[in-house]
Backbone bond lengths (Angstrom), bond angles and torsions (degrees), N, CA, C in turn:
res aa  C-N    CA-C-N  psi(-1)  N-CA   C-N-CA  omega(-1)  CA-C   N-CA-C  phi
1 X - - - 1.450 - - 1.530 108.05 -
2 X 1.653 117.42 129.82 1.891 103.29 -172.82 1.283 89.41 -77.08
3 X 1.470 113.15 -155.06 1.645 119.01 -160.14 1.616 97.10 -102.31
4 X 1.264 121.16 -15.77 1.829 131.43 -177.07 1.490 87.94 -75.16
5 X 1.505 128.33 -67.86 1.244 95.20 -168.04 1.586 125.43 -77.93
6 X 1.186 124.93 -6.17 1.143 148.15 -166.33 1.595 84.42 -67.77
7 X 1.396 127.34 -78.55 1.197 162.24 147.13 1.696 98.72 6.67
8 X 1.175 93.97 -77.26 1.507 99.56 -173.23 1.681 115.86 -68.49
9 X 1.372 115.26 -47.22 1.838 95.39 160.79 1.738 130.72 -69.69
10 X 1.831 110.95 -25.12 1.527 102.92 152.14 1.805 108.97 -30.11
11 X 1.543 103.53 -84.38 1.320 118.96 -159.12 1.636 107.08 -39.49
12 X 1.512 114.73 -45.01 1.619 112.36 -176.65 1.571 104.99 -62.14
13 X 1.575 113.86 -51.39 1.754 97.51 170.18 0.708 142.39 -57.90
14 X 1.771 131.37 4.16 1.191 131.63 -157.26 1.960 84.28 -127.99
15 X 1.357 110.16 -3.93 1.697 122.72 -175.00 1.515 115.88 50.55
16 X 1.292 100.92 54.66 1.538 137.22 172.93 1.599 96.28 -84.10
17 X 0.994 109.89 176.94 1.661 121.83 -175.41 1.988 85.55 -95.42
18 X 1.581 114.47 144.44 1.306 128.48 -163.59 2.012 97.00 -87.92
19 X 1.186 103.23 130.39 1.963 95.74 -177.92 1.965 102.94 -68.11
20 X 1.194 103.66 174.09 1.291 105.55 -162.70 1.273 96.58 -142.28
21 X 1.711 105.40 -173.34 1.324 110.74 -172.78 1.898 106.40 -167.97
22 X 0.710 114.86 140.95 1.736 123.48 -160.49 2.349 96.11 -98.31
23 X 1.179 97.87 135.71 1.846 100.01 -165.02 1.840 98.30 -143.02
24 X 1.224 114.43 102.02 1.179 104.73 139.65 1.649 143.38 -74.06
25 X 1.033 104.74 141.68 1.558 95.09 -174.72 1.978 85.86 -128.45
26 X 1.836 75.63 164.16 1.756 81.34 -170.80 1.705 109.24 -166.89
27 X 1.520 104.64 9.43 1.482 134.47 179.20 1.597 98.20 -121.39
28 X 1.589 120.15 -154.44 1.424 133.97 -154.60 1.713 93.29 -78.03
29 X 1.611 113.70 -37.94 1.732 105.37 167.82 1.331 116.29 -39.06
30 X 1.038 139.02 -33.50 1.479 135.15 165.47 1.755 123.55 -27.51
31 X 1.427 80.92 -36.69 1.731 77.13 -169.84 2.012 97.65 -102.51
32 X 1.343 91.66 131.43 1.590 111.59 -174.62 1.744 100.42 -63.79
33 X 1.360 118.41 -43.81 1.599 108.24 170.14 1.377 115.41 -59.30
34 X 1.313 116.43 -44.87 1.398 103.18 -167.01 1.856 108.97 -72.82
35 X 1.616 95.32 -26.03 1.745 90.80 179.90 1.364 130.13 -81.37
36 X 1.679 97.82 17.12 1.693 119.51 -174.80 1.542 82.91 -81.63
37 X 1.605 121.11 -71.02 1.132 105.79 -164.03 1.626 140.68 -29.56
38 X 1.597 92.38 -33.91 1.721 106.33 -177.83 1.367 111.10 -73.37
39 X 1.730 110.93 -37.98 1.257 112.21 -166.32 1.852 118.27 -93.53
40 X 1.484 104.31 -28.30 1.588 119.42 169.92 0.918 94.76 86.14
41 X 1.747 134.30 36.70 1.369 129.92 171.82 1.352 116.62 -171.16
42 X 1.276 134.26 161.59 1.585 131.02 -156.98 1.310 101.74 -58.21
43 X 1.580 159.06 158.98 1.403 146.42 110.69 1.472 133.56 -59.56
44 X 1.352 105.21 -21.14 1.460 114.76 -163.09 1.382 120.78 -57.30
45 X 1.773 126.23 -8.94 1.457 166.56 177.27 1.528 87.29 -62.12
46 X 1.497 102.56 -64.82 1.494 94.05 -144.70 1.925 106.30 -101.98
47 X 1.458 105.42 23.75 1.470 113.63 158.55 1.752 125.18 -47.53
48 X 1.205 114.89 119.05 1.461 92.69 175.88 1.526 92.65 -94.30
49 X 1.269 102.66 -37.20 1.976 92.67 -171.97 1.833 96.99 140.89
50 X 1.061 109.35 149.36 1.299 137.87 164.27 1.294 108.93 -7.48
51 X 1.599 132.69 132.06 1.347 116.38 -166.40 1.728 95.71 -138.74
52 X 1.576 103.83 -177.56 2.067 103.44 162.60 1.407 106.96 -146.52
53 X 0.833 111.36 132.69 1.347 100.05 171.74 1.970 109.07 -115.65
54 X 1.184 105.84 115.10 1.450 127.15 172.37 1.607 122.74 -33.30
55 X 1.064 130.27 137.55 1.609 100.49 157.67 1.578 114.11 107.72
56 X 1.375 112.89 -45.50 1.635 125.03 -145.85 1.709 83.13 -127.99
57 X 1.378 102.33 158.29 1.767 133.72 170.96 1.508 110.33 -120.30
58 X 1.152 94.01 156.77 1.724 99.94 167.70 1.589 110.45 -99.68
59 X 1.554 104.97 141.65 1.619 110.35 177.39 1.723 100.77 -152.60
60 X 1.577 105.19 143.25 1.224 112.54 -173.46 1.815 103.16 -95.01
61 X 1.591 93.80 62.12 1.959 111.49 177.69 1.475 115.52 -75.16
62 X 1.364 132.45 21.43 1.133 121.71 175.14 1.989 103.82 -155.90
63 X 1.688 90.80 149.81 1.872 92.63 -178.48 1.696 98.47 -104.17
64 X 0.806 111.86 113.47 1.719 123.49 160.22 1.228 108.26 -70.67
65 X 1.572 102.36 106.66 1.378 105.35 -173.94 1.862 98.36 -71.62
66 X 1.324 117.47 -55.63 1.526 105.89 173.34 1.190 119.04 -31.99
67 X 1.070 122.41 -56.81 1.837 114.00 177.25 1.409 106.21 -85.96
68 X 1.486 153.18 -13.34 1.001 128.83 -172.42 1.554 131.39 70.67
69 X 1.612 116.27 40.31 1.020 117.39 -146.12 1.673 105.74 -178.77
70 X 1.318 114.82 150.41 1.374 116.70 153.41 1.398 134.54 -46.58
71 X 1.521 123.75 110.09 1.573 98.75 172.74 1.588 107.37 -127.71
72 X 1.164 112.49 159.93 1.482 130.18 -169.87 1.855 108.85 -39.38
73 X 1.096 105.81 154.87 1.004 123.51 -155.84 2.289 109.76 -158.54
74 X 1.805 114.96 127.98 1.367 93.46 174.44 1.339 104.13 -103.90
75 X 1.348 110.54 147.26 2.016 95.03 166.17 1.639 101.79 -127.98
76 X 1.045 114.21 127.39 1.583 129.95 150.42 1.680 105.24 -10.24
77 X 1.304 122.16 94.62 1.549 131.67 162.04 1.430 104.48 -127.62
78 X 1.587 135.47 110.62 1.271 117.17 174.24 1.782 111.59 -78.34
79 X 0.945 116.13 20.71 1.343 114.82 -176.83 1.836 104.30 -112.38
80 X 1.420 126.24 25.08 1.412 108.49 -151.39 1.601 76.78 -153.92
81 X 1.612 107.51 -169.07 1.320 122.26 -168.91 1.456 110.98 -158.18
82 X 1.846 145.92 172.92 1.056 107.57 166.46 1.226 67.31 -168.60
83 X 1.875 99.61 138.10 1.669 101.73 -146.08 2.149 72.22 -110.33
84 X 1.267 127.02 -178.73 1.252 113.98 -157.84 2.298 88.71 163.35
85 X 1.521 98.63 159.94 1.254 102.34 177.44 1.863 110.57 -109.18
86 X 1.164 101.16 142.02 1.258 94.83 158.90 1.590 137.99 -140.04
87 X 1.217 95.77 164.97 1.836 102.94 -154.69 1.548 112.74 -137.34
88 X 1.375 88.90 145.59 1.445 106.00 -169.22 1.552 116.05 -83.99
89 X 0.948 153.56 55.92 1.337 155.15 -116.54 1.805 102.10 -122.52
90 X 1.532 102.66 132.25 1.357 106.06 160.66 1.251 137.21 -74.37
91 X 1.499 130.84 145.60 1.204 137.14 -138.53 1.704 96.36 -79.90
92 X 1.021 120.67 -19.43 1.817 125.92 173.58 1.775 93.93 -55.80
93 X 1.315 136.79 -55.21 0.873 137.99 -162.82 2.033 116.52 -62.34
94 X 1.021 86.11 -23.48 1.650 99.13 -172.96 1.722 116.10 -53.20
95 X 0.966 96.33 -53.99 1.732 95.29 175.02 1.815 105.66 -66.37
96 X 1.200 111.52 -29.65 1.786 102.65 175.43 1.355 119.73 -66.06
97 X 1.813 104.54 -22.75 1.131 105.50 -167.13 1.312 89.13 -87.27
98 X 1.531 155.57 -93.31 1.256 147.98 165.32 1.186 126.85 12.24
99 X 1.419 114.13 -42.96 1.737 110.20 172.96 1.535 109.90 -76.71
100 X 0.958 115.25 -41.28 1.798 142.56 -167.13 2.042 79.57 -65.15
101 X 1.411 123.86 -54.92 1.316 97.27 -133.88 2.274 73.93 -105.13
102 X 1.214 106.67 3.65 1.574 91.50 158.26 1.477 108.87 99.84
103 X 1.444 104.86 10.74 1.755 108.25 -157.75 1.982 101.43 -82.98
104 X 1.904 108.62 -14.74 1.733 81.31 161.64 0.832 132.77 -110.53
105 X 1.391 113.85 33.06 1.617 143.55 -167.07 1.722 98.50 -115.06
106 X 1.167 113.81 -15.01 1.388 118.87 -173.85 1.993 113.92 71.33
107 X 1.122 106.88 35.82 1.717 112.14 174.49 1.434 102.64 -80.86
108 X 1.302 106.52 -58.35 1.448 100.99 -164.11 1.267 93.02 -143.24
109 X 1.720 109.77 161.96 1.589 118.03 -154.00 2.175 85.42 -141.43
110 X 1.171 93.29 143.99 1.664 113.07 166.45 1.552 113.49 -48.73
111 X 1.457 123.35 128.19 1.237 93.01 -174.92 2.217 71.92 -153.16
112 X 1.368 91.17 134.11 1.639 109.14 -179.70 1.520 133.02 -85.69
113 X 0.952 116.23 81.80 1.851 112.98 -175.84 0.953 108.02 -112.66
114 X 1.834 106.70 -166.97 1.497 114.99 -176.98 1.618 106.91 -137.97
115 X 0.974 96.36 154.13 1.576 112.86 -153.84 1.478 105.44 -140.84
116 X 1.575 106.86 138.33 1.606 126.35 -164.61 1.626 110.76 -97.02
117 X 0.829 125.15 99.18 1.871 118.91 -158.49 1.619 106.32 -131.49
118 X 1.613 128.58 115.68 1.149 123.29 159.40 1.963 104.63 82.22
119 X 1.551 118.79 -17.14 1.661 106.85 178.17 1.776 80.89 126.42
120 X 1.322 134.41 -11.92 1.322 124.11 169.30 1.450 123.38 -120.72
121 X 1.267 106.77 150.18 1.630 116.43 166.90 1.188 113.74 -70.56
122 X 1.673 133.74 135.77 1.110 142.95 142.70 1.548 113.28 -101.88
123 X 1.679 100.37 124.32 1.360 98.17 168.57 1.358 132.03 -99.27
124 X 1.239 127.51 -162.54 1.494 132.96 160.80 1.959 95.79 43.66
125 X 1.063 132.97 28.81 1.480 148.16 178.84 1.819 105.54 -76.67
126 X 1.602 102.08 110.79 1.512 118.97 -171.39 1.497 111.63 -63.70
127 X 1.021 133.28 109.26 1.408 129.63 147.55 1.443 121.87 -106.44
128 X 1.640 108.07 -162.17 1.412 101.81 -156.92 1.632 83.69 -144.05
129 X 1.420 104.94 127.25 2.213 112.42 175.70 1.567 87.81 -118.31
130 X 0.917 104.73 146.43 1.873 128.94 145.79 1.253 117.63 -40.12
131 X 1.455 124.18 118.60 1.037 131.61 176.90 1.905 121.38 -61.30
132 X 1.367 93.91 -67.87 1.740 122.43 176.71 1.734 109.91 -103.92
133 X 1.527 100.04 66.72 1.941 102.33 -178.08 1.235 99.94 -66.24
134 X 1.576 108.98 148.27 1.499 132.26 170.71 1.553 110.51 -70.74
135 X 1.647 112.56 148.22 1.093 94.40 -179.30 1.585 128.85 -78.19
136 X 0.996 119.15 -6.16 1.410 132.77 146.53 1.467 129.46 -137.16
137 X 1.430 102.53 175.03 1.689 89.61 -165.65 1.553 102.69 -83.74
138 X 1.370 86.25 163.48 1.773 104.19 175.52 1.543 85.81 -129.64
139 X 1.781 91.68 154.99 1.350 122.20 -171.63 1.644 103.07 -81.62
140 X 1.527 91.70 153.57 1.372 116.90 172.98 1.925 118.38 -59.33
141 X 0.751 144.77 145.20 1.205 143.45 160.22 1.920 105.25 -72.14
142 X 1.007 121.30 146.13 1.475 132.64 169.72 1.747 123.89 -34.75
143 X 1.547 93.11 -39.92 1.536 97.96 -176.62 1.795 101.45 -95.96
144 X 0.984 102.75 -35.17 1.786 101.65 175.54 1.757 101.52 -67.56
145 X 0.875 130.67 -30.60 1.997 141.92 153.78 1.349 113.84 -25.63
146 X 1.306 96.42 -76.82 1.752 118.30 178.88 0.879 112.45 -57.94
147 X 2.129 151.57 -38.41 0.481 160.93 -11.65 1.669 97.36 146.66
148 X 1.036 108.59 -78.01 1.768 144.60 -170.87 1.523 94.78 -73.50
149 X 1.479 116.37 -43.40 1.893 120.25 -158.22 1.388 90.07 -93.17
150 X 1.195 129.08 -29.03 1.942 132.57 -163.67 1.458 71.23 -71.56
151 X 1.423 124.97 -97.26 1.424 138.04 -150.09 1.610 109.67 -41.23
152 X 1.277 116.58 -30.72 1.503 111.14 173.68 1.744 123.28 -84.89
153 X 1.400 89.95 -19.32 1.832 95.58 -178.98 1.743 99.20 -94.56
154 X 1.182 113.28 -3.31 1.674 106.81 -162.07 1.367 66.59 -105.65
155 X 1.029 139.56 -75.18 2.069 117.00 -146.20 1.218 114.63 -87.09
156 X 1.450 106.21 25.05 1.527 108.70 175.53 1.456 128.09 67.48
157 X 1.356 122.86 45.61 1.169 126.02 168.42 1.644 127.46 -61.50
158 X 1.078 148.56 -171.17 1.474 150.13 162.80 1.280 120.78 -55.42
159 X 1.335 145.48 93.01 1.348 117.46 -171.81 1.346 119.44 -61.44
160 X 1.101 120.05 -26.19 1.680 115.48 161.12 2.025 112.27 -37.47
161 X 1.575 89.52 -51.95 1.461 89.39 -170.63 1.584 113.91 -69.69
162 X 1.594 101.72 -25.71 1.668 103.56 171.79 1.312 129.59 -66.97
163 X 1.468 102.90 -32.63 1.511 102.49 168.86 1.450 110.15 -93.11
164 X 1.317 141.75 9.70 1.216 136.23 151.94 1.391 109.22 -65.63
165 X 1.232 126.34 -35.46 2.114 131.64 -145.07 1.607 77.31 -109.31
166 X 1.279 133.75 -20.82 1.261 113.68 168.73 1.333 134.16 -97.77
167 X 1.153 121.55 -12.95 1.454 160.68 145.65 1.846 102.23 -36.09
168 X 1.812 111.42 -78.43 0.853 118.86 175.26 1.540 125.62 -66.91
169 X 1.137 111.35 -15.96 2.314 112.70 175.12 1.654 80.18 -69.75
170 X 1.334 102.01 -66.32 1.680 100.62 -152.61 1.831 129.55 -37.10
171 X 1.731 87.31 -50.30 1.428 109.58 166.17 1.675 114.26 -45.85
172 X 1.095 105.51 -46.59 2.055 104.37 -167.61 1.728 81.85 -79.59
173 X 1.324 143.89 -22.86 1.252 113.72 -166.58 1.594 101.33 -84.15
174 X 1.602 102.02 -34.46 1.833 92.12 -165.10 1.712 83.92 -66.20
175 X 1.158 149.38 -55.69 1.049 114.94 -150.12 1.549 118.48 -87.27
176 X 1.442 110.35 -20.58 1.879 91.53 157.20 2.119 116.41 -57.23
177 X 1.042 102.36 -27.00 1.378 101.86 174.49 1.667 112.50 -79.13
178 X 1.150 119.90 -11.46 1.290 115.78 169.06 1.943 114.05 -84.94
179 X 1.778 104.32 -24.83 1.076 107.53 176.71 1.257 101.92 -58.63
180 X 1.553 118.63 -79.54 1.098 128.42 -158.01 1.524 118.31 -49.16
181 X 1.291 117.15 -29.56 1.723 106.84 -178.23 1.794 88.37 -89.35
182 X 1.297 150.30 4.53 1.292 136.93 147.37 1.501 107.71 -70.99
183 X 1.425 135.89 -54.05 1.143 142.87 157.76 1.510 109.38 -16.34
184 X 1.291 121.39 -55.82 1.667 136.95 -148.35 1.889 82.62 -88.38
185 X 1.311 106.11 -47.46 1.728 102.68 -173.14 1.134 123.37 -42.04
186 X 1.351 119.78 -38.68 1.348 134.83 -126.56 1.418 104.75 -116.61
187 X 1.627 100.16 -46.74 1.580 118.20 -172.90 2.143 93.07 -76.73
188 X 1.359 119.24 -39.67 1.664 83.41 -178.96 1.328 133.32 -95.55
């Protein structure tokens, strides 16, 4: 146990206020239903609201073997933006989020920025990059789709930016689906 979480369940037994921790999400964490599942309890509490993060792009750089599929991914572009929610989350939650996002499996690794939310800066703000990115992206599966667009239309993202992230899932699928029925051509 490090000494933060150690730290943070001392303080709850002693019925201290619980330590915390600041989380962008900008993949399927977006959506507060789906991040019930990980956590076994509402999120919608610990919304701060609509966030950006500067600097970084979205790319579908990693295969989830659980889903079978591309899932989101940020990479360092200073020319780009990647609009994303963020949340105020208690420090109990931290190891769910780590298993969930694959970090002792080596999927994805902690990675610290700062993020523009509501007219303020948040700094030192936890996210999650791809360890071993693909060399290009692979498409989303349908339910990891829905998934990504629920969580961005439910916390109020840009609709510019919504119909961009939907624009772009769709695109990598028609054309892995264009691979594969070339694939199917060829091979009989």
């Amino acid at each position: 146990m490090t000494h933060s979480s150690h730290q943070g369940s001392h303080l709850q037994s002693q019925g201290l206020p619980e330590t915390s921790f600041y989380y962008f999400a900008y993949g399927s964490c977006m959506c507060p239903v789906d991040l019930k599942r990980t956590f076994g309890e509402n999120t919608y509490q610990y919304v701060v609201g609509t966030a950006v993060l500067k600097g970084y792009r979205l790319g579908f750089y990693r295969r989830s073997l659980r889903r079978n599929c591309g899932t989101l991914d940020v990479v360092r572009d200073p020319n780009s933006c990647v609009e994303g929610v963020l949340y105020h989350l208690p420090w109990r939650f931290s190891t769910h989020l780590d298993t969930r996002e694959e970090v002792p499996r080596n999927g994805y690794r902690h990675e610290y920025i700062d993020v523009h939310s509501e007219g303020k800066l948040y700094q030192n703000v936890r996210t999650y990059v791809v360890i071993d990115k693909l060399p290009q992206e692979l498409a989303p599966n349908d339910w990891y789709l829905n998934v990504v667009l629920r969580g961005a239309i439910t916390c109020g993202l840009s609709e510019e930016y919504c119909w961009w992230l939907f624009n772009h899932m769709h695109k990598l699928q028609l054309q892995q689906n264009r691979e594969v029925i070339l694939t199917n051509c060829f091979s009989n």
